[in-house]
C-alpha angles and dihedrals in degrees: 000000000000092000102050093038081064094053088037092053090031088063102038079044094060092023079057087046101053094039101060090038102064084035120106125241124183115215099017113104121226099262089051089047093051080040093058090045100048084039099051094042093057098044088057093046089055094043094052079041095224091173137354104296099243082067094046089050099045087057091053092054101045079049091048096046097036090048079048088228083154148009108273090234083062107053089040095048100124099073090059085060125085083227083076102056094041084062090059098044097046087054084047091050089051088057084051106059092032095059100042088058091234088123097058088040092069091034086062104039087045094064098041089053100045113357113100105126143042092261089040079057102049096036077050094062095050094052084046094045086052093040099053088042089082097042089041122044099195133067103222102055089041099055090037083060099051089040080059097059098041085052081069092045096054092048096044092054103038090243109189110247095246100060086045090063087058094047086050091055092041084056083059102039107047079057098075102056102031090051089066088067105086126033084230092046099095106021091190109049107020096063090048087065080030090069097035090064082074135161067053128033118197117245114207111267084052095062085047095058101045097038101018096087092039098050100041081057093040080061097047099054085039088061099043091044083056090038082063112026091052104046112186099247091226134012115279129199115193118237105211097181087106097044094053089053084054092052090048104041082057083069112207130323105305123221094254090051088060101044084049086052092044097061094033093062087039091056094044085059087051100042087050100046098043091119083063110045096030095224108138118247086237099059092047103056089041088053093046087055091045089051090043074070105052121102136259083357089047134017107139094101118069134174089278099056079075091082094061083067094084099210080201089065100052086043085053098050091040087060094045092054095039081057086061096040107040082042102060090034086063107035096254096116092050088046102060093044092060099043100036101029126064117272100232115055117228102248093199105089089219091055091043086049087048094049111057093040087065092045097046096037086050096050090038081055097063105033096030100200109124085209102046088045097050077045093068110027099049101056086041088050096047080049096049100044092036093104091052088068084218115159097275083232087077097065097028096058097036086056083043092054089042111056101024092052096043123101144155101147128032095245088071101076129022094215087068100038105052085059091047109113139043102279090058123034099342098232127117141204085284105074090033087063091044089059104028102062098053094041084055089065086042090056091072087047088063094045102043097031107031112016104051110034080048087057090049092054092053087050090243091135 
C-alpha cells in the first residue's frame, strides 16, 4: 500500500504539475505560473510522501533554479539568514546535551525529587519537557530522552501496558506546545515563522514575549486535557530504587557535564538579552556550538557531533521558504489570495482569528506537513491581510498555531509521529485520534481567548 500511495502521488503529483502549467491563467505572470506548477507539485509530492521530503525538496529547488523562476540568491536565501545557522547550532547543541549525559542527569533527579504517582508522572513530563527546551533546541531528542527515562519509570513501577502507552503519547504530545515556547524550542520549524515575520524577524526574547504566555497556557490545557481524557486503570506508586542506581551509576557531574552546562547557560543569557546587546539569536547559537568545540573550554563537541545536523532537514526548510519568497517575488502568493480567499478582509480581529485557523487547520488536514503547509498559508495569509496594515506577526503566528499544534493523525505533525509504534513511544493511531479531535476544537479557544487578547495587551494589534 506504501508503495503504491508513492507512484500514486508520484503521478497526480506530475499530472498537477503539467496541468497547471499549459493552463491559462489570466493575471499570473510566467515565472508565478511555472512557480505554481513547480509549488503545488511538490506540496502534493510531500504530502503522498513519494520519498523522504529533503529529496523532494531538493528536486523544487533544482526545478526552481534550472526554469530560472527565480535568482538563485533569492531561492536559496535561508542560508544567508542567521535563522539558518541557529538552526544548526541549536542540532549541534542537542548533541551536546544528549551526549554529555547532562540531559538524563536532570531527567533522573527530576523524578526522584518529584515523580510518585501516575499525574506526578505525566505533570513531570511536561516540566521536563519545558526544562530541557531550553537545553535542547529540538523536540525529538528531547522527547526520546525523556521516553528513555520514563522507560525506566514504567518498568520500575510495574506500569500495565496499557497506561504506558498513555504515558508514551503524553512524552509526544507535551512536545508540541511546549516547543512554541521558545523561539529555540523547535530549530527546525520556529525560525521558519521567525523569518516570515520580515521586514521584521522576530529575536528571542521577542518570541518570547509575543508566544511565551500563550503557549505556557496552551501546555498547560494540553496536560490537563490528557490528565482527564487518559485516566491510569489502577494507583501507581513509582519505585525509584532504580532510578536512584541510574543516577548513581552516572557518578558525579563529569567535566564535560560542566563545560555543556557552562555554555548553555551562557547561551540562555544571551538568547534572552539579544535586544541589548543586538547580536542575532542565530549567530549566537551558531557561536555557543562552535565553542562546545573548542578545546580544554569546550570539548564536548567532536567531528562526529556533526551527523546529528540532518542536512534533509536544512534542504527541506530551504524549499519551504523558497515556497513563500519565490512566490511573492513572482506574484504567486497574491495570486492565490485574490482568487482563493475572499475578496473583502475581516476587519474584527476575532473573525480574522477565526478565519485563517479554519483555513490553515483545513489545508494541514489534507497534506499533513507542518512545513509545506506553513509554506502555503502564510504567504497567502501576508498577502490576504496586506491591505489591513496589522503588524505581519499577526497572521504569521495565528496560521503558526494553527497548523504546528494541530493533530488528528500521527502524520500531522513529526513530533507525534515519530513517536508513533511499539519500539518508540508505544502509542497508536488510537490515542492520537482521542486527543486530536477535541484539541482541534481547543485550538480556536487559544486563538480567539488567549493569543490575541494577549496580543492586544502587548500592543501588538
Amino acid at each position: 500500500m506504501g508503495k503504491n500511495k508513492q507512484i500514486i502521488g508520484l503521478i497526480v503529483g506530475v499530472l498537477v504539475c503539467l496541468a497547471i502549467f499549459f493552463v491559462n491563467i489570466p493575471g499570473l505572470s510566467h515565472a508565478g505560473h511555472m512557480c505554481l506548477a513547480f509549488s503545488m507539485m511538490t506540496v502534493l509530492f510531500w504530502g503522498f510522501g513519494i520519498a523522504q521530503p529533503g529529496y523532494v525538496s531538493g528536486l523544487y529547488l533544482f526545478l526552481l533554479a534550472v526554469f530560472k523562476v527565480a535568482k538563485t540568491e533569492l531561492i536559496f536565501s535561508t542560508w544567508t539568514t542567521s535563522m539558518m545557522w541557529l538552526i544548526v547550532g541549536a542540532f549541534l547543541i542537542a548533541v551536546a546535551v544528549k551526549d554529555s549525559g547532562l540531559g538524563e542527569r536532570i531527567a533522573y533527579k527530576y523524578i526522584i525529587k518529584f515523580v510518585s504517582s501516575f499525574k506526578s508522572i505525566i505533570i513531570g513530563i511536561f516540566v521536563l519537557t519545558f526544562i530541557l527546551s531550553l537545553l535542547i533546541p529540538h523536540p525529538w531528542p528531547r522527547a526520546f530522552l525523556i521516553m528513555s527515562v520514563m522507560a525506566v519509570v514504567i518498568k520500575s513501577a510495574n506500569i500495565p501496558h496499557e497506561d504506558a502507552i498513555k504515558i508514551g503519547f503524553t512524552v509526544f504530545a507535551a512536545s508540541i506546545p511546549v516547543s512554541m515556547i521558545f523561539l529555540t524550542g523547535d530549530a527546525s520549524i520556529n525560525p521558519l515563522a521567525a523569518i516570515s515575520c520580515a521586514p521584521e524577524p522576530m529575536g528571542w526574547m521577542k518570541w518570547f514575549s509575543v508566544m511565551g504566555l500563550p503557549m505556557i497556557i496552551t501546555s498547560i490545557i494540553t496536560m490537563f486535557m490528557i490528565i482527564l481524557m487518559f485516566k491510569p486503570t489502577k494507583e501507581i506508586n513509582v519505585d525509584k530504587t532504580e532510578i536512584v542506581a541510574k543516577l548513581k551509576a552516572m557518578g558525579p557531574m563529569s567535566g564535560v557535564e560542566k563545560r555543556a552546562t557552562f555554555w548553555i547557560i551562557v547561551a540562555i543569557i544571551l538568547w534572552m538579552t539579544d535586544t541589548i546587546h543586538g547580536i542575532d539569536t542565530g549567530w549566537v547559537t551558531l557561536f555557543i556550538a562552535m565553542m562546545m568545540a573548542m578545546p580544554k573550554i569546550g570539548g564536548v563537541l567532536n567531528p562526529k557531533s556533526w551527523s546529528g545536523v540532518p542536512v534533509q532537514t536544512l534542504i527541506f526548510l530551504t524549499a519551504a521558504v523558497a515556497i513563500g519568497r519565490v512566490g511573492g517575488a513572482t506574484g504567486m502568493n497574491a495570486w492565490i489570495a485574490h482568487t482563493v480567499l475572499p475578496r473583502t478582509v475581516p476587519t474584527n480581529m476575532f473573525t480574522l482569528g477565526a478565519f485563517i485557523t479554519v483555513v490553515a487547520i483545513g489545508i494541514h488536514m489534507c497534506f499533513g506537513s507542518v512545513i509545506a503547509v506553513m509554506g502555503i498559508v502564510i504567504p497567502a495569509m501576508l498577502a490576504f491581510t496586506s491591505s489591513m496594515g496589522i503588524n505581519t506577526i499577526i497572521p504569521v503566528m495565528i496560521a503558526y498555531t494553527a497548523i504546528n499544534a494541530h493533530f488528528v493523525l500521527p502524520f500531522h505533525n513529526l513530533a507525534i509521529l515519530v513517536g508513533c509504534g511499539e519500539d518508540n513511544g508505544l502509542y497508536s493511531e488510537k490515542e492520537t485520534i482521542k486527543f486530536g479531535v477535541p484539541f482541534t476544537a481547543v485550538l480556536f479557544i487559544i486563538t480567539l481567548l488567549i493569543e490575541l487578547p494577549w496580543w492586544k495587551v502587548i500592543g501588538l494589534w
